[in-house]
Biopython code that builds the backbone (N, CA, C, O; Angstrom):
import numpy as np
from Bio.PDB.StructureBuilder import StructureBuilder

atoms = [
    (1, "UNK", "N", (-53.089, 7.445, 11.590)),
    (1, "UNK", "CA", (-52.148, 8.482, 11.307)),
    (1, "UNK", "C", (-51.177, 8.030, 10.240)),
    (1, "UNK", "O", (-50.436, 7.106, 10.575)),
    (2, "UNK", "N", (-51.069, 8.416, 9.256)),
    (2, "UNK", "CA", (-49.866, 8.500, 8.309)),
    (2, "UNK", "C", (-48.699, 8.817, 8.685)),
    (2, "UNK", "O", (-48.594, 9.673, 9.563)),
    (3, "UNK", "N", (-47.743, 8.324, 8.224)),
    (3, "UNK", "CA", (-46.337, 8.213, 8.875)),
    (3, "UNK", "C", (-45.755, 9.577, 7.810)),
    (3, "UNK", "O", (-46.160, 9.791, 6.667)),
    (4, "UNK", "N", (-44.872, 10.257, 8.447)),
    (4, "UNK", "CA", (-44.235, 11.156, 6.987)),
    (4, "UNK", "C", (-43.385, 11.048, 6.882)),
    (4, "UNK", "O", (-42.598, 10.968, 7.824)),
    (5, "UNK", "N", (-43.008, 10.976, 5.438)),
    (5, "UNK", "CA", (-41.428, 10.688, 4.905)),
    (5, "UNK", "C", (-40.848, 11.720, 4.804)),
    (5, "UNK", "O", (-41.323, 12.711, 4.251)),
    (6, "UNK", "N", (-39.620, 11.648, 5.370)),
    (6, "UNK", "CA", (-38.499, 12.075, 5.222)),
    (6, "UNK", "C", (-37.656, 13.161, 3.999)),
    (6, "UNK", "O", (-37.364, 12.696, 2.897)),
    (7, "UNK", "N", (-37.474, 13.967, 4.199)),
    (7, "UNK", "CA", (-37.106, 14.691, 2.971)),
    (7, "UNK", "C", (-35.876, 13.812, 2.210)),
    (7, "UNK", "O", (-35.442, 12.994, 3.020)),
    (8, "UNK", "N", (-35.371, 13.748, 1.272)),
    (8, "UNK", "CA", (-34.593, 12.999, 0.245)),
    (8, "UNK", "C", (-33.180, 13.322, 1.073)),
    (8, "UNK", "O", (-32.541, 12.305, 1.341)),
    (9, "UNK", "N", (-32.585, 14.605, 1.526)),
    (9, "UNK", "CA", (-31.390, 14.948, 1.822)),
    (9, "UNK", "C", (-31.553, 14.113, 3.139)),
    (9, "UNK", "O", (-30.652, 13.276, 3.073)),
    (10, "UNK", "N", (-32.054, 13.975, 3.975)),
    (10, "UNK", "CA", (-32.019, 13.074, 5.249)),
    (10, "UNK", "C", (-31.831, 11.805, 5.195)),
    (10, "UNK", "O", (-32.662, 10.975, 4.824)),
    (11, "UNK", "N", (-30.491, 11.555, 5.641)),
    (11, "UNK", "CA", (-29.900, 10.416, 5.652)),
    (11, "UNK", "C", (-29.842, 9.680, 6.849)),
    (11, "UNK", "O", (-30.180, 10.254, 7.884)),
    (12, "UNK", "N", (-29.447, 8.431, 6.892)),
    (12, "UNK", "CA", (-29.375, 7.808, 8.259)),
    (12, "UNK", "C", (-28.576, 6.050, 8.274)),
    (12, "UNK", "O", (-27.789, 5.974, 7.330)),
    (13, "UNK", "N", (-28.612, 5.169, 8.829)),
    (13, "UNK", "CA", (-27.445, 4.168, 8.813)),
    (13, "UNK", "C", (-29.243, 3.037, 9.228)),
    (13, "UNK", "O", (-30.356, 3.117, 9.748)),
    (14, "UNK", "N", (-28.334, 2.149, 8.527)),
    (14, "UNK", "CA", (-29.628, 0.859, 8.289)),
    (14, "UNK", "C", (-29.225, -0.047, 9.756)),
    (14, "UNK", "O", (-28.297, -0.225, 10.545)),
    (15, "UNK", "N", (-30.430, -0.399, 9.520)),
    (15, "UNK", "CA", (-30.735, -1.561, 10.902)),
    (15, "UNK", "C", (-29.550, -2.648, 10.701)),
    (15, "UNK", "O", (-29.201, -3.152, 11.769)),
    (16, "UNK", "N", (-28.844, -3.124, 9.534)),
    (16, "UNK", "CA", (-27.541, -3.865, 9.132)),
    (16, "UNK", "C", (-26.452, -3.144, 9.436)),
    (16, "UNK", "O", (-25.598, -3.819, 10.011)),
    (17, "UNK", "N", (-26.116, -1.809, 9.229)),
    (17, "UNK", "CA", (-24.699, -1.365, 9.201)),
    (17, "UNK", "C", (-24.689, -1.825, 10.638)),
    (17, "UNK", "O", (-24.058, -2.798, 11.052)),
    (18, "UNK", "N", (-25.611, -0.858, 11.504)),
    (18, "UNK", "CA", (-25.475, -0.672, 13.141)),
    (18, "UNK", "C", (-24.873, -2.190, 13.866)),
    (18, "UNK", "O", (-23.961, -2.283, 14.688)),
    (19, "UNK", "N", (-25.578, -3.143, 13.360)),
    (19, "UNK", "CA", (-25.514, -4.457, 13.662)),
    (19, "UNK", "C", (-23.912, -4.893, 13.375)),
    (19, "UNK", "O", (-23.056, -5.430, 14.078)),
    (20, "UNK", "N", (-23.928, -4.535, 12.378)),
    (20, "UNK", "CA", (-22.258, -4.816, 11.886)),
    (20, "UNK", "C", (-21.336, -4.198, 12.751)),
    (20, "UNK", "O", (-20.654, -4.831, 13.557)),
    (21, "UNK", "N", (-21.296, -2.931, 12.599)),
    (21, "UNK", "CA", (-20.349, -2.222, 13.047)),
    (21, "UNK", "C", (-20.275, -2.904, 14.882)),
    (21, "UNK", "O", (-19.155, -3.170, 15.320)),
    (22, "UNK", "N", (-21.351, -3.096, 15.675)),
    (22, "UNK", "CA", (-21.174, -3.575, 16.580)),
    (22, "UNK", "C", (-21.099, -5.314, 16.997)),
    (22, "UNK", "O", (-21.133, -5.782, 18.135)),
    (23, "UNK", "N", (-21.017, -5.877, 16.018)),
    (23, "UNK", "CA", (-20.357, -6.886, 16.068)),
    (23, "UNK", "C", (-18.743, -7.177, 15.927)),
    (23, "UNK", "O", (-18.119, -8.130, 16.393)),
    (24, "UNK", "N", (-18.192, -5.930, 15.045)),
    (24, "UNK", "CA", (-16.910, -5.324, 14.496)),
    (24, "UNK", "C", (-16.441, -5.540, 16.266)),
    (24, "UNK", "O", (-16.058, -6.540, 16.873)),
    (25, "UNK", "N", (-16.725, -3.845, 16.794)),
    (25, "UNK", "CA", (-16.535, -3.504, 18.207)),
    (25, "UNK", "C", (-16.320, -4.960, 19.265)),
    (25, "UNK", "O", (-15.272, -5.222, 19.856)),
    (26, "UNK", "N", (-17.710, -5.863, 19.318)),
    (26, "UNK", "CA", (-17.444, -6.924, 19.809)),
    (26, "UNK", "C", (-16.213, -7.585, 19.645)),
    (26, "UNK", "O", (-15.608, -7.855, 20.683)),
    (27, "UNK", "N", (-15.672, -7.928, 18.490)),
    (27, "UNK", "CA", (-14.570, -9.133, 18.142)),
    (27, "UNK", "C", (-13.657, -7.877, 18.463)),
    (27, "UNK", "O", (-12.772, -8.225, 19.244)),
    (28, "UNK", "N", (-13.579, -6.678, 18.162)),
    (28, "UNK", "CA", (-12.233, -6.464, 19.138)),
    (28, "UNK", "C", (-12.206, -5.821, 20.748)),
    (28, "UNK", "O", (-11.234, -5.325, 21.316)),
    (29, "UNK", "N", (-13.347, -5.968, 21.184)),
    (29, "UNK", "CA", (-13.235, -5.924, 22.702)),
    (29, "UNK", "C", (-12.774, -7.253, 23.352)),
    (29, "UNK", "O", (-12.063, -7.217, 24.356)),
    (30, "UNK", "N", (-13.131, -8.319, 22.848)),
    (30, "UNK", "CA", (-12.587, -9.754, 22.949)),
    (30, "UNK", "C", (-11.493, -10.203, 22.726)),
    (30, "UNK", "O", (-11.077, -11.242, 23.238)),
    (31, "UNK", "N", (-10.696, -9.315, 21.728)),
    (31, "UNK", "CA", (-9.399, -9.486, 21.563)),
    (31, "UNK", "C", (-8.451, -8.809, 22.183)),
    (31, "UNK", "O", (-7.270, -9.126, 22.327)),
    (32, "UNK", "N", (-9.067, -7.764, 22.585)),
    (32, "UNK", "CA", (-7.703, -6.916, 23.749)),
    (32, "UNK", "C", (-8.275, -6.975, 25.192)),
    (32, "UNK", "O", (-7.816, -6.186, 26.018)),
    (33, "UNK", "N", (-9.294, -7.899, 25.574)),
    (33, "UNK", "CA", (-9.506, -7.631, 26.687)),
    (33, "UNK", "C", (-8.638, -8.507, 27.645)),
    (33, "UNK", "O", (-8.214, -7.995, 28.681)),
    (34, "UNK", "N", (-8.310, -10.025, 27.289)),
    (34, "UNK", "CA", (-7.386, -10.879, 27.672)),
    (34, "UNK", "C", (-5.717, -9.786, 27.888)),
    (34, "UNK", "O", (-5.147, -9.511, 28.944)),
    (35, "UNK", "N", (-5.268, -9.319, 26.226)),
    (35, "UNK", "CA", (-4.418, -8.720, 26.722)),
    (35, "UNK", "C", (-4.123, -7.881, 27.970)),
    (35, "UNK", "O", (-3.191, -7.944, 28.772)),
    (36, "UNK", "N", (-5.508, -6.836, 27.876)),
    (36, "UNK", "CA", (-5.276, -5.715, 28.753)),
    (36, "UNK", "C", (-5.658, -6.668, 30.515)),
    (36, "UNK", "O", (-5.710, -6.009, 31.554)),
    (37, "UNK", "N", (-5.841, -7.946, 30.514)),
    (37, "UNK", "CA", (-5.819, -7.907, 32.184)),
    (37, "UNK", "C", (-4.430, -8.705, 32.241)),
    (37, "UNK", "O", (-3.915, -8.442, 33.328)),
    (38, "UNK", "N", (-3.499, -9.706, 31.391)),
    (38, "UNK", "CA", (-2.227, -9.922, 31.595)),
    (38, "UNK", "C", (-1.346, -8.770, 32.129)),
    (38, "UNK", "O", (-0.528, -8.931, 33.034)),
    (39, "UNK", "N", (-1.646, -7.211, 31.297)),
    (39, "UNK", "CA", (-1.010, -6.286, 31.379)),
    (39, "UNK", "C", (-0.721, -6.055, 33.241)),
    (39, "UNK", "O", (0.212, -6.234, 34.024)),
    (40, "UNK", "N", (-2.479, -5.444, 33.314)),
    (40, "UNK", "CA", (-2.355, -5.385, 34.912)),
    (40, "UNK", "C", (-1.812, -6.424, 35.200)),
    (40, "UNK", "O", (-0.657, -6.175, 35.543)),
    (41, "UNK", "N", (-2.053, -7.576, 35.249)),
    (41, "UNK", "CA", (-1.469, -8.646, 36.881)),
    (41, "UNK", "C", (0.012, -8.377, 36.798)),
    (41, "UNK", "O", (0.866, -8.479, 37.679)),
    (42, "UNK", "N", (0.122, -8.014, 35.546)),
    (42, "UNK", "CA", (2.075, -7.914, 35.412)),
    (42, "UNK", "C", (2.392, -6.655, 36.048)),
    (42, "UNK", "O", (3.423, -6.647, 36.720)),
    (43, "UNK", "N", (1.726, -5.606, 35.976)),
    (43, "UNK", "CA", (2.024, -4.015, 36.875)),
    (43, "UNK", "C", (2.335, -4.640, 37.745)),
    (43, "UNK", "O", (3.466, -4.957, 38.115)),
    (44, "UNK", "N", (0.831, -5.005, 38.375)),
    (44, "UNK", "CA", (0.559, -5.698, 40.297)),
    (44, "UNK", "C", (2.019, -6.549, 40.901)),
    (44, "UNK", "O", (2.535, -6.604, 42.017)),
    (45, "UNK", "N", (2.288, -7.015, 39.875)),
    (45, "UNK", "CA", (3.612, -8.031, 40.270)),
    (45, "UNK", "C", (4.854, -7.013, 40.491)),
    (45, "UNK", "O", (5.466, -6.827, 41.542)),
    (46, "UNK", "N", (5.069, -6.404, 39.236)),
    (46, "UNK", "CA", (6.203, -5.657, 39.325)),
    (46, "UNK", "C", (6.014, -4.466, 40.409)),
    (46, "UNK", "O", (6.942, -3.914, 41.001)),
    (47, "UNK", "N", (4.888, -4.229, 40.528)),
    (47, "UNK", "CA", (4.711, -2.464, 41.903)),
    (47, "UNK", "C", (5.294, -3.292, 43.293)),
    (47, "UNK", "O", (5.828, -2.638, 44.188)),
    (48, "UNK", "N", (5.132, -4.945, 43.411)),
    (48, "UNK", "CA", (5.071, -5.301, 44.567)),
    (48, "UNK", "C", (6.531, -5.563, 44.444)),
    (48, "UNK", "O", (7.116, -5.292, 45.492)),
    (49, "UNK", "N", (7.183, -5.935, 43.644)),
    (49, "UNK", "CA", (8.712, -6.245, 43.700)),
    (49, "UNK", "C", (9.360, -4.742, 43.722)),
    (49, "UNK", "O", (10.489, -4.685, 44.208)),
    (50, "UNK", "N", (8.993, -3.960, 43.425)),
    (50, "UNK", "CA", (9.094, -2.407, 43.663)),
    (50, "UNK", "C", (9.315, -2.142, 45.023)),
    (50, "UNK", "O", (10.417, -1.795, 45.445)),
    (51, "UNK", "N", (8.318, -2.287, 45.733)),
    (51, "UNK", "CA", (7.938, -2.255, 46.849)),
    (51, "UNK", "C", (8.949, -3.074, 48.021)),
    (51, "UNK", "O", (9.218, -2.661, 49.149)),
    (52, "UNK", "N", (9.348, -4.188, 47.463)),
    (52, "UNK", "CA", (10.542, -4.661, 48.289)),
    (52, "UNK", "C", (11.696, -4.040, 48.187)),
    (52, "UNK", "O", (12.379, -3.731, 49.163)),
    (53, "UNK", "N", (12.058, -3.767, 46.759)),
    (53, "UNK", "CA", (13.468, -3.188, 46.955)),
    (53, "UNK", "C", (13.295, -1.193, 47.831)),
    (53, "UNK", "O", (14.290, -0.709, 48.370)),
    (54, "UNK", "N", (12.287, -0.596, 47.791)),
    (54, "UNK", "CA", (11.873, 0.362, 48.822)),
    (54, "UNK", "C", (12.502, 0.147, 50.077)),
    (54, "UNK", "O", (13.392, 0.854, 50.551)),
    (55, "UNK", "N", (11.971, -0.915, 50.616)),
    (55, "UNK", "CA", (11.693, -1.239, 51.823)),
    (55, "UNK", "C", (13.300, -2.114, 52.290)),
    (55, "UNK", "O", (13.764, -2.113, 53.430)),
    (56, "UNK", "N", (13.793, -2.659, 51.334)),
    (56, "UNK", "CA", (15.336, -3.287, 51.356)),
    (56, "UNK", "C", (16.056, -1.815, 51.329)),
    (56, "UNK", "O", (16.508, -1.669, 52.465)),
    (57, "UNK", "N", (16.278, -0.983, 50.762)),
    (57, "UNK", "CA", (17.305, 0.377, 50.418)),
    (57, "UNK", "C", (16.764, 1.060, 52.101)),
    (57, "UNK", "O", (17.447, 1.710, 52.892)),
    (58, "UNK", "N", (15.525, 0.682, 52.210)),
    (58, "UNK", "CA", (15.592, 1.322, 53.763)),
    (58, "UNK", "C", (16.059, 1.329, 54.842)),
    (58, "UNK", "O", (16.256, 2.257, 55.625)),
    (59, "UNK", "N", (16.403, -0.579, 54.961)),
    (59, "UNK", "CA", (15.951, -1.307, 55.699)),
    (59, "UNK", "C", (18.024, -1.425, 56.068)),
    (59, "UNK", "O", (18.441, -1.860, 57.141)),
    (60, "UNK", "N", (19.078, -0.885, 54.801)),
    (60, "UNK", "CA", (20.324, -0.887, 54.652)),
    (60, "UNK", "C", (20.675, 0.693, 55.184)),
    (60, "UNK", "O", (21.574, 1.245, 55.818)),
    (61, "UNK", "N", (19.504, 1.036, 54.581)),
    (61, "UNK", "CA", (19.888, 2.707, 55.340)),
    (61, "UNK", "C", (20.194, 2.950, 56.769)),
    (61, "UNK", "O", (21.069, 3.686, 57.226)),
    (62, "UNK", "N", (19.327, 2.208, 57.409)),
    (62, "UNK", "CA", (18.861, 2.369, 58.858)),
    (62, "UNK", "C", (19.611, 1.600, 59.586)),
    (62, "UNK", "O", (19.765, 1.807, 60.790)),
    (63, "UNK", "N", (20.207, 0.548, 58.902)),
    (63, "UNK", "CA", (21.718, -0.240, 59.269)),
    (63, "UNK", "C", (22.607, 0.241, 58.890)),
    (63, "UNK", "O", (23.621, -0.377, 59.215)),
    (64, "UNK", "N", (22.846, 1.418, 58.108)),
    (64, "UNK", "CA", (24.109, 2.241, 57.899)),
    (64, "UNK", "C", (24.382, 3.160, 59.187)),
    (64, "UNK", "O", (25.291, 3.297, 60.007)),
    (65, "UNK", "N", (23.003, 3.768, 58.913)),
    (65, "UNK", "CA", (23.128, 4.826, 60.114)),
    (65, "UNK", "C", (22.991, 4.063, 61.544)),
    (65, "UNK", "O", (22.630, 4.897, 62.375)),
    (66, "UNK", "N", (23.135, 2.896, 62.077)),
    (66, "UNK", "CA", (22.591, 2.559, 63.192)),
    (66, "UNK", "C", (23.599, 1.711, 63.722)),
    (66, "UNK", "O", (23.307, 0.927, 64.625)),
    (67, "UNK", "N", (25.166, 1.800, 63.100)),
    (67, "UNK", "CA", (26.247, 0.897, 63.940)),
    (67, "UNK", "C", (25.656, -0.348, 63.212)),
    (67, "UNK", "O", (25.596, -1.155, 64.140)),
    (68, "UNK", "N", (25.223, -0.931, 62.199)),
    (68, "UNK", "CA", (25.163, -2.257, 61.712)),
    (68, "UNK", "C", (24.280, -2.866, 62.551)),
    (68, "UNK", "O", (24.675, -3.824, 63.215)),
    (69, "UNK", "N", (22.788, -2.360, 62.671)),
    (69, "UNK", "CA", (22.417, -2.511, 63.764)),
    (69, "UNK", "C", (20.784, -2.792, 62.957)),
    (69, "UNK", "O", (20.395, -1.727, 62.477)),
    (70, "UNK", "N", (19.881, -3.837, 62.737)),
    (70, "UNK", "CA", (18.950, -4.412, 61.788)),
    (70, "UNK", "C", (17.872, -3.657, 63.010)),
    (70, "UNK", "O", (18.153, -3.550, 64.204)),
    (71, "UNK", "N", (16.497, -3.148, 62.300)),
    (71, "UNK", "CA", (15.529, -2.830, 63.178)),
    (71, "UNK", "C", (14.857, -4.536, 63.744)),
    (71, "UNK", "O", (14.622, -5.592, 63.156)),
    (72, "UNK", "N", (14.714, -3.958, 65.480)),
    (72, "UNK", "CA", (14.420, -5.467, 66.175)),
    (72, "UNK", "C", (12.814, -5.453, 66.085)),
    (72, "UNK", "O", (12.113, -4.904, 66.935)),
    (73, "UNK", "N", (12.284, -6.163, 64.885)),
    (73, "UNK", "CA", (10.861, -6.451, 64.469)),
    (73, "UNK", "C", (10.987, -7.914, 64.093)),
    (73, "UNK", "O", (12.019, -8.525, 63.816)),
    (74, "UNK", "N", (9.591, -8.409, 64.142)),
    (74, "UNK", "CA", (9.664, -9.682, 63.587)),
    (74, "UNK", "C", (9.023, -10.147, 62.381)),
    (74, "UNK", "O", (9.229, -11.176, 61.737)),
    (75, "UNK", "N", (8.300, -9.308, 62.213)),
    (75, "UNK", "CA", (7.244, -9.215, 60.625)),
    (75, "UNK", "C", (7.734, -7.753, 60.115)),
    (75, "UNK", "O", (8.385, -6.797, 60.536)),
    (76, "UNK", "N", (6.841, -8.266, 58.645)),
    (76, "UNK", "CA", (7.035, -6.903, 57.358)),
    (76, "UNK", "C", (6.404, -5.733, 57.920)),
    (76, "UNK", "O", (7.003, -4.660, 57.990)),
    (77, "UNK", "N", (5.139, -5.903, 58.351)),
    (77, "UNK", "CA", (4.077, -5.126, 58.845)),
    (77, "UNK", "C", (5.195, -4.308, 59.934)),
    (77, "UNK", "O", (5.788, -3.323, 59.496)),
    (78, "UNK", "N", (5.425, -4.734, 61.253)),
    (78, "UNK", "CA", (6.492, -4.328, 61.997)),
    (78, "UNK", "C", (7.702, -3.407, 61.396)),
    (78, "UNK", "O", (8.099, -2.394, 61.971)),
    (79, "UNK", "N", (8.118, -3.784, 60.434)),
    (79, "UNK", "CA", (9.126, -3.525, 59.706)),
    (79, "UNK", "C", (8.928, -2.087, 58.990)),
    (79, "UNK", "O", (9.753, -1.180, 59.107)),
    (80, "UNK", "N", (8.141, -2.020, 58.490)),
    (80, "UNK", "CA", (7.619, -1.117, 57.753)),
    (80, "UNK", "C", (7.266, 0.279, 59.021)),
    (80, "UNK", "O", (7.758, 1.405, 58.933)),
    (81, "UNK", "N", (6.201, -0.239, 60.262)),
    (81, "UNK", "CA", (6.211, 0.665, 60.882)),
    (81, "UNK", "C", (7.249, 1.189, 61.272)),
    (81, "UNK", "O", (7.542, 2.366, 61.064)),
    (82, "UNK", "N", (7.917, 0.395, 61.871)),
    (82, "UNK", "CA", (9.284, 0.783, 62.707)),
    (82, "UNK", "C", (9.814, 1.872, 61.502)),
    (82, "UNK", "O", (9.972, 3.031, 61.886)),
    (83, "UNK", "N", (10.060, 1.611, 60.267)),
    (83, "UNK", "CA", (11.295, 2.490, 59.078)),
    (83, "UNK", "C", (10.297, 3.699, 59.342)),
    (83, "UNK", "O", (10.673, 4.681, 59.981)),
    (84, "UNK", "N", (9.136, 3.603, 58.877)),
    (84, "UNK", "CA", (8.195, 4.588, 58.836)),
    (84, "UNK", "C", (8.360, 5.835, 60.140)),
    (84, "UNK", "O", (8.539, 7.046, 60.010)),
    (85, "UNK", "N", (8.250, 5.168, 61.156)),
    (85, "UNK", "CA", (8.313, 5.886, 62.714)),
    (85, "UNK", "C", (9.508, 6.554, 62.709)),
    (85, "UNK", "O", (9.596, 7.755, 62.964)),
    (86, "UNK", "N", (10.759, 5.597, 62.335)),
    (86, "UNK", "CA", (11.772, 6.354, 62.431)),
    (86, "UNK", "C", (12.564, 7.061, 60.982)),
    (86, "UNK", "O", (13.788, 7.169, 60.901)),
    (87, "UNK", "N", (11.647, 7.480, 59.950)),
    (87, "UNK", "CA", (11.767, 8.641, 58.941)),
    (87, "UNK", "C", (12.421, 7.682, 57.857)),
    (87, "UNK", "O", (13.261, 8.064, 57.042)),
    (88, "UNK", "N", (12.050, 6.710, 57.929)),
    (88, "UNK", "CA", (12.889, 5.979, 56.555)),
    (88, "UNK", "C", (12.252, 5.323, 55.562)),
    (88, "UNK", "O", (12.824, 4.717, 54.656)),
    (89, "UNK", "N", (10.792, 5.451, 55.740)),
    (89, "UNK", "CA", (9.663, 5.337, 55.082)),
    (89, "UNK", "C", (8.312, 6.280, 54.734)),
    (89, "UNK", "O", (7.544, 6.755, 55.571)),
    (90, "UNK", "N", (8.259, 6.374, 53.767)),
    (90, "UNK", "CA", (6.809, 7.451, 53.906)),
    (90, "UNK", "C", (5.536, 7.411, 54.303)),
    (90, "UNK", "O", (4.734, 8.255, 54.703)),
    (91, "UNK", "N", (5.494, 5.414, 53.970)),
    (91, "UNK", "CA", (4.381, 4.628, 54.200)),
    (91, "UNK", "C", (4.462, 4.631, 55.111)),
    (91, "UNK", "O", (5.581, 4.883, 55.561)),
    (92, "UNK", "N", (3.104, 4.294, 56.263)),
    (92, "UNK", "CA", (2.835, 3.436, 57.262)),
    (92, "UNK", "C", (2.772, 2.518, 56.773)),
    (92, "UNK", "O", (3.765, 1.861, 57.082)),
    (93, "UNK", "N", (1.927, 1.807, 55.890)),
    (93, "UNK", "CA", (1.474, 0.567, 55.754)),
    (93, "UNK", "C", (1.962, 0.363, 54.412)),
    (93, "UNK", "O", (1.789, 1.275, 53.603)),
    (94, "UNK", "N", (2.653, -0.892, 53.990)),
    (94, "UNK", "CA", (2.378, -1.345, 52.348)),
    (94, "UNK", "C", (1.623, -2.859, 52.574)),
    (94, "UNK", "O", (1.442, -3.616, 53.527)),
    (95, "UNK", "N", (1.367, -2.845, 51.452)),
    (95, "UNK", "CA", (0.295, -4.006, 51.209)),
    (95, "UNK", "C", (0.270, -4.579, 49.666)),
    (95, "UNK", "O", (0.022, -3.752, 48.788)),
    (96, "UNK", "N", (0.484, -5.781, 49.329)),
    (96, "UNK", "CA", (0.780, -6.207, 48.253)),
    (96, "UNK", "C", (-0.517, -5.510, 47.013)),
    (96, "UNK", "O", (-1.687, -5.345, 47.359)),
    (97, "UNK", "N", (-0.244, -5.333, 46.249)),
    (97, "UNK", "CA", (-0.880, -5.195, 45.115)),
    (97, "UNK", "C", (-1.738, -6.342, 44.299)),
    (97, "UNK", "O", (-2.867, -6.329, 43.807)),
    (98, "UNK", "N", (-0.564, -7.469, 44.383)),
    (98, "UNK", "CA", (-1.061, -8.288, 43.856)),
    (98, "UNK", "C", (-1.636, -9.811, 44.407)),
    (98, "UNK", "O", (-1.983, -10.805, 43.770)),
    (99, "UNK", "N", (-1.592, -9.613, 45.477)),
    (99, "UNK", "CA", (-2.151, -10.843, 46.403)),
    (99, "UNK", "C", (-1.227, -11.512, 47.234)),
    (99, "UNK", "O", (-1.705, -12.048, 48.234)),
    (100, "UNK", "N", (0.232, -11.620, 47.009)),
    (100, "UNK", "CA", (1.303, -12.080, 47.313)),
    (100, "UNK", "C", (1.554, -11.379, 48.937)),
    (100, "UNK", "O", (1.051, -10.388, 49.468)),
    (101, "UNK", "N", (2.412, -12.234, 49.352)),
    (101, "UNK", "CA", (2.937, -11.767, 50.886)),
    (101, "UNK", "C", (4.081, -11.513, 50.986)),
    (101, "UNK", "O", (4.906, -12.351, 50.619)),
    (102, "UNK", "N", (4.486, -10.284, 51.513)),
    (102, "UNK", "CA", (5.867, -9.836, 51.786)),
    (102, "UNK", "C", (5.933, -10.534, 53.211)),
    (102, "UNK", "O", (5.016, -10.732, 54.008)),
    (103, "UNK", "N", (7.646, -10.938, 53.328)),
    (103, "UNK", "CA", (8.117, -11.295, 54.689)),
    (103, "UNK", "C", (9.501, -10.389, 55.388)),
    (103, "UNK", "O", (10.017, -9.521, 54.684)),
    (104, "UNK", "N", (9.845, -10.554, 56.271)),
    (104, "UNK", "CA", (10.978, -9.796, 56.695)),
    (104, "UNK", "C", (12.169, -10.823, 57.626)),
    (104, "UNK", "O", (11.748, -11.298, 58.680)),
    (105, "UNK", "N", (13.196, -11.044, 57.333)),
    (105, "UNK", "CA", (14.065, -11.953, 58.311)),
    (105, "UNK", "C", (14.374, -11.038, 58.927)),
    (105, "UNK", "O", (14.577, -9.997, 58.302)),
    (106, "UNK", "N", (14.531, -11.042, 60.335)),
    (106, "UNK", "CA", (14.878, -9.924, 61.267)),
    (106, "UNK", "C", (16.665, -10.357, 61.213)),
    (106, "UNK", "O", (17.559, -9.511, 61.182)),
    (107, "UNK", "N", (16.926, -12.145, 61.212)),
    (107, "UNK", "CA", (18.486, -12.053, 61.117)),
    (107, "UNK", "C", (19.182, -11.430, 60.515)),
    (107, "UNK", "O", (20.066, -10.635, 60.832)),
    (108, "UNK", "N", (18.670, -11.896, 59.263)),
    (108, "UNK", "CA", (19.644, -11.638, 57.889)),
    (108, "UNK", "C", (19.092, -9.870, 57.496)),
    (108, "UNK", "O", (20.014, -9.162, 57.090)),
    (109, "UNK", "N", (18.197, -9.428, 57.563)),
    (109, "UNK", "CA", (17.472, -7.745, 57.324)),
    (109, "UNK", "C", (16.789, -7.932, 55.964)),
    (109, "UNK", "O", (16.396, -6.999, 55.265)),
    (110, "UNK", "N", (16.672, -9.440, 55.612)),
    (110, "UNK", "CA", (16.333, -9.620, 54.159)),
    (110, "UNK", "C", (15.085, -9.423, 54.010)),
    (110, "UNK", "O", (14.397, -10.040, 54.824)),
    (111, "UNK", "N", (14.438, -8.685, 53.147)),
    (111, "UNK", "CA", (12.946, -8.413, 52.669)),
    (111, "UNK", "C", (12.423, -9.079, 51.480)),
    (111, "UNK", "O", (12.959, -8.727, 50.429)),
    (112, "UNK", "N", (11.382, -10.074, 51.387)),
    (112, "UNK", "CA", (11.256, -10.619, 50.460)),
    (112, "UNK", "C", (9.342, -10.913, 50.171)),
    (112, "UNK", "O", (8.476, -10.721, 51.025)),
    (113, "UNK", "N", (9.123, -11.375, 48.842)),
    (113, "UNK", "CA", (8.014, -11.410, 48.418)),
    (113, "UNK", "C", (7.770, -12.526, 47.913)),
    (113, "UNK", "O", (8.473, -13.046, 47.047)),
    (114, "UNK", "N", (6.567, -13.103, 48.483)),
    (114, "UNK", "CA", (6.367, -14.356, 47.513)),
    (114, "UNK", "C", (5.113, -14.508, 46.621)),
    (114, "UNK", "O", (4.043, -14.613, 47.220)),
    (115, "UNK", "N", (5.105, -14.526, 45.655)),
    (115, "UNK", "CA", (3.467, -14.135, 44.530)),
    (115, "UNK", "C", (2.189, -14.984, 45.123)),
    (115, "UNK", "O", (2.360, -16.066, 45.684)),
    (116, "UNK", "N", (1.635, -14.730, 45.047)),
    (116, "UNK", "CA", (0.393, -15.451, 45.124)),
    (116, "UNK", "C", (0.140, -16.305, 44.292)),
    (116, "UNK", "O", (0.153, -15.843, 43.152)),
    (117, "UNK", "N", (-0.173, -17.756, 44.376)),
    (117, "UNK", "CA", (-0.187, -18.856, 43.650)),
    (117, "UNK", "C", (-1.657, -19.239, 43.212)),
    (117, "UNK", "O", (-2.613, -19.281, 43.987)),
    (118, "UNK", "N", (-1.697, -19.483, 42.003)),
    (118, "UNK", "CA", (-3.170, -19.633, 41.194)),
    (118, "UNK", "C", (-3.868, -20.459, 41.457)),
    (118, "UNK", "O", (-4.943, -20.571, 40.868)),
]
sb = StructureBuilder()
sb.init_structure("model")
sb.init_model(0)
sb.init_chain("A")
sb.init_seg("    ")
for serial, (resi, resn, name, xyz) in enumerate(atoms, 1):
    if name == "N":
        sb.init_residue(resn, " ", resi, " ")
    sb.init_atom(name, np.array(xyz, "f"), 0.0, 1.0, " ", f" {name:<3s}", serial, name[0])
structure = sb.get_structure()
């Protein structure tokens, strides 16, 4: 079978451009891809420090309204339900974003986060 050529106006991109152009694409998927996951872990960090001061503005609320009176829990998890149960949270549950563990001092009412270490 004979192959048929192409009318003159029919154009098309060579076995080189294609190659190029996606080697182009390559060197900059490689160059913003590092950026774009610094970006996230930095959200993940900041949603979770977010997430404490939530749970701290709650945690003062519920000792405003309660005679100076800290909810009697001993963990975050606890903590969270309890605000939650009693309307001072929306969450049931929070859960770090970024790997890190929230804690709760039941003395002091202090809510705190510590990052997850590499």
């Amino acid at each position: 079978m004979r192959k048929k050529k192409l009318p003159d106006h029919v154009k098309g991109f060579t076995l080189m451009e294609v190659i190029v152009v996606i080697a182009i694409l390559g060197a900059l998927t490689a160059l913003a891809l590092p950026k774009f996951t610094g970006v996230l872990a930095n959200s993940q960090l900041k949603t979770d420090q977010a997430n404490v001061s939530i749970v701290q503005s709650a945690v003062e609320l519920y000792r405003a309204e309660n005679e100076d009176k800290l909810p009697t829990v001993a963990t975050f998890d606890a903590l969270v339900t309890a605000l939650n149960n009693a309307g001072y949270l929306k969450n049931e549950t929070i859960s770090s974003a970024s790997g890190g563990t929230f804690a709760y001092n039941s003395t002091s009412g202090i809510v705190s986060f510590t990052p997850k270490t590499s």
